[in-house]
Structures are given as C-alpha cells and as structure tokens.
N, C-alpha and C positions, 0 to 999 in steps of 0.2 A: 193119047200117049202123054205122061207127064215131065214135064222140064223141071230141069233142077239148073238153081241159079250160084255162080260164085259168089260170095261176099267177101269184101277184104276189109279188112279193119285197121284200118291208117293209123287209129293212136295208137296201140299196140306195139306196130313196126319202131313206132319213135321214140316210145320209152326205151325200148331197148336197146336201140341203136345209142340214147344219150346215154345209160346204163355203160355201155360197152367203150363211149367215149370216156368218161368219168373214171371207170377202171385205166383206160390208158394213161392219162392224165395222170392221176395219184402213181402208177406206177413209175414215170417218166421222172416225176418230182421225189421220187425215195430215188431212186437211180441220182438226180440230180446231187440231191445231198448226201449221197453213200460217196460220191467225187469228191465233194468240198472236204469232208472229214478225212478221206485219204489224200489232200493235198496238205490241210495245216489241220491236226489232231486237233490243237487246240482254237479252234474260230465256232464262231455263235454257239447255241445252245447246249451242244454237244463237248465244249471244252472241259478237258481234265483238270479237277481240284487240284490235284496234287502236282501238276505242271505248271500251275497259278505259283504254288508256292516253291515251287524249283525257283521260280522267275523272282518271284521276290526276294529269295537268299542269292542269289547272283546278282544283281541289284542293290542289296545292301553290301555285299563284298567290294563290288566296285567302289559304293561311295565312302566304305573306309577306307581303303588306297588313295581315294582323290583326296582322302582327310588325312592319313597318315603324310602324304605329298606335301598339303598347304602347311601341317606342322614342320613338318625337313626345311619347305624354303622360309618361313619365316623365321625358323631358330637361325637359317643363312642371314636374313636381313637382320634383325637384329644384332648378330656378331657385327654386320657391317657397321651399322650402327655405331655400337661401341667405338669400334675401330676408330669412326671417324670422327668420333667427340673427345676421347684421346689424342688422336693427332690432332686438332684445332686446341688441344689444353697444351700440349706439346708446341706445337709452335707459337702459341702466346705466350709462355716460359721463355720461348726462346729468344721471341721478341721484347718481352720486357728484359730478359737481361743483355741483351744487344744495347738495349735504348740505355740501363745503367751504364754499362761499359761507355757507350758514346760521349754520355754526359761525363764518364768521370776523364775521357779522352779530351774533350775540351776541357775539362776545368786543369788538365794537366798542360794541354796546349797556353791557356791562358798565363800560365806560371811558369811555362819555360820562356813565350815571348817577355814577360818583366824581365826574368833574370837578363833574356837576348840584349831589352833595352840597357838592364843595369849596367854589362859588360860593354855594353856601347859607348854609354856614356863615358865610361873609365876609359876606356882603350883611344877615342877621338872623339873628345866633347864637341858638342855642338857648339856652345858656348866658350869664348875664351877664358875660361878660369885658370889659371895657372895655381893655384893651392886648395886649399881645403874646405869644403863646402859639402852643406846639406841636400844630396840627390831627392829626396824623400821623404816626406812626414806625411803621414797618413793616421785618421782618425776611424774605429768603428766602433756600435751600441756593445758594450756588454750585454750580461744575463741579465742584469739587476738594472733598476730604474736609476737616471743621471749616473752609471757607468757609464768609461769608456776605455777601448784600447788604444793605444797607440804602437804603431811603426817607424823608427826611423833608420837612416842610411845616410853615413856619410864617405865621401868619398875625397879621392885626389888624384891627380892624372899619374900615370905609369907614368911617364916621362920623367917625372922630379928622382923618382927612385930612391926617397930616402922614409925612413919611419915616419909618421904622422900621429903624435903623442899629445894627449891631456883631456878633457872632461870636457861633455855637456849636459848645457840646464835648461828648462823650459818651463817658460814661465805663461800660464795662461790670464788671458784677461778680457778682465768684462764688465759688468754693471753687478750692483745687488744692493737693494737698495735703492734707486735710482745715483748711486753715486760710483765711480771709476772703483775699482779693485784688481789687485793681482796677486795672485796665488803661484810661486814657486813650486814646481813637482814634486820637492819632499813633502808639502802640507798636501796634497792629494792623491800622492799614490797609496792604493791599494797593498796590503800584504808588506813582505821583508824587499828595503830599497834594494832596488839591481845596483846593480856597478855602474857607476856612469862613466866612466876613464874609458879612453879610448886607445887604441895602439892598433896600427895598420899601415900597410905600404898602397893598399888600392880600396879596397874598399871597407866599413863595418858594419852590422844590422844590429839597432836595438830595438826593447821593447817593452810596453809594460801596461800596468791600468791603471787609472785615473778615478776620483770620486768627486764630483761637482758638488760644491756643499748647497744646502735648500736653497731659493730664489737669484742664487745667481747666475747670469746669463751670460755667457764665454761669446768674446765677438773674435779674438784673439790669439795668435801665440806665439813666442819671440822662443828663437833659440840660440843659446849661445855657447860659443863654442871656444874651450881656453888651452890654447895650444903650450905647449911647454915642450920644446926642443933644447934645454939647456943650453939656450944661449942668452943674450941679451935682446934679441929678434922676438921673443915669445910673445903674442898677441892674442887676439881675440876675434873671430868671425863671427857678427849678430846678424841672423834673418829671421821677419817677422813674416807670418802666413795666416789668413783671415781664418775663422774657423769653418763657414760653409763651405770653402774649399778644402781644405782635410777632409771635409766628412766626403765629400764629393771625391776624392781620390782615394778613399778607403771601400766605396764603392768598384771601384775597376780589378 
C-alpha cells in the first residue's frame, strides 16, 4: 500500500503573511493622514495654494493697520513736538521781556533813590549849610571823542524860604602843554550857551556839554556861583571839585 506525505512550504506562508502586514500598514497610514488633513486643511504636503494666499492678504492687511497706526501716533508726537518748541520760544519771550522790564525797574529805582537823596538833602541837610550851595556836579563821555556832559544842582535849605537868584560859571582846569590853563565854559561848551541864571526857592538842575581842546588835560573844576538878591548882601559861593571825581559820580 502506498503513503502519501504532507509537505508544507514555510516561505510561502510568510510572504503572505508580510504581504497582508504591509497592506495593513499602508492602510493605517492613509487612515492616519486622511485625520491630519481633516484636522488642519492646510498642514504638510497636502496644503491649499489658495489658502497660503488668503493668509498672506490678511497678513498684509494687518501690517497696514500697524502702519497706518505708527503714522496716526507719530503725526501725535510730532504735534507734540511742535507744541513744545513753541512754548520754550514763548516763555524765553517772556523771559527776556521780564529781564527788560527788571532792568528798566532798577534803572528807574536808581533814579527815584537820587531824586529821594536830592529831597533829603533840601528838606535836612546833613551838612550845616545855611545858604546856597552846589548839591551836585557830575561828569559823563559824550558820543564824540574829549566830549563831555555835565550835570549840575544847586540847592538851599527850605528853611530860608526866600528866592535864590543869579548865575553860575565853571571854569575847568588843567595842564596843556606842560603848563597850568583854564578854560571858562563859554570857550567849551558845545552848541547854543544854556542860560546859566539861576532863580529857585529849593532846588535847580543844569546842564550841558563840554569840548576839551587837543592835549589838554582837566585835573579840575571850580564853580562859581553869583548870587544877586538886590541887596548890598550879594556875594558869591566858589567850590572847586577834582575832575576823576565828577567823572566817578557821573558813573552812579
């Protein structure tokens, strides 16, 4: 009697079995990626062109907003700007005319204490003078070269209470030459003579300019003063005064 034998063929079995894996596999990974594409349309190799370019025109919409934005705030800052270069031009106006006013505040305070002194002096001299006297002779530069002006004031106490009448002269003196000179204020005044007569019960202001002739040198100046009360009393008050002192009190 004859046997018949099974044979199995083992490679066979395990190509097909890898076969049948391999199909699972590739299906499991379309399955995987058919998920990914229904979670975000547009992610890896499958994404839409034309969802790339939705994204890029919303993208550039925004950063014109953020540009239209940065224009809006800096046309802000710059107004600010302005604003405030303005007001620092404004209060430097305001300040330099503050500082004018100030200065022209003292130069007015300066000139009210003289007159204060002036009226002092008349009202309770310091000094006992009982008559007529030179409060004041002051010297300053003219415009023109060896110009000069003069100030004077003469006064007399309230007390006497009567007119104080007649002229004064002023005679400067100096060297020129190396030898002594003097010069009466008709031979160097400047211009048409002022009035030199004088008529007051307290006080009177004169005034006038001067011309130094070439090389001579003023140390000097006597004033004198010719009273004429029509009586037989009329006299004369001379006071001399160095000249760097006038010029020093024509400074104050």
């Amino acid at each position: 009697m004859k046997r018949h034998r099974i044979v199995v063929h083992r490679g066979h079995s395990a190509l097909r079995i890898g076969a049948w894996i391999g199909a699972v596999l590739l299906l499991l990974a379309m399955i995987g990626m058919g998920l990914v594409y229904l979670r975000d349309p547009h992610a890896g190799w499958m994404a839409d062109p034309d969802s790339e370019i939705v994204q890029l025109r919303e993208e550039r919409k925004r950063l014109v907003r953020d540009l239209r934005q940065a224009r809006e705030e800096l046309d802000d800052l710059r107004g600010q700007s302005t604003f405030v270069a303005r007001s620092c031009e404004i209060d430097s106006q305001a300040c330099e005319a503050l500082r004018t006013t100030v200065t022209g505040l003292e130069s007015d305070l300066v000139g009210l204490r003289q007159q204060l002194a002036l009226y002092r002096s008349i009202v309770s001299p310091d000094q006992p003078h009982t008559g007529l006297r030179v409060l004041q002779l002051a010297l300053r530069p003219g415009a023109e070269v060896r110009h000069w002006l003069y100030d004077l004031v003469l006064v007399q106490p309230l007390q006497r209470n009567r007119l104080a009448e007649g002229t004064y002269l002023l005679v400067v003196e100096g060297l020129e030459d190396g030898k002594l000179r003097s010069y009466p204020v008709h031979e160097l005044e400047v211009g048409a003579a002022p009035d030199r007569a004088f008529a007051f019960r307290a006080f009177q202001e004169f005034s006038g300019e001067l011309r130094l002739p070439p090389g001579f040198l003023p140390s000097r100046v006597t004033v004198t003063l010719s009273i004429d009360n029509g009586s037989a009393k009329s006299g004369k008050v001379e006071e001399s005064h160095d000249w760097s002192r006038l010029v020093e009190a024509g400074k104050e």
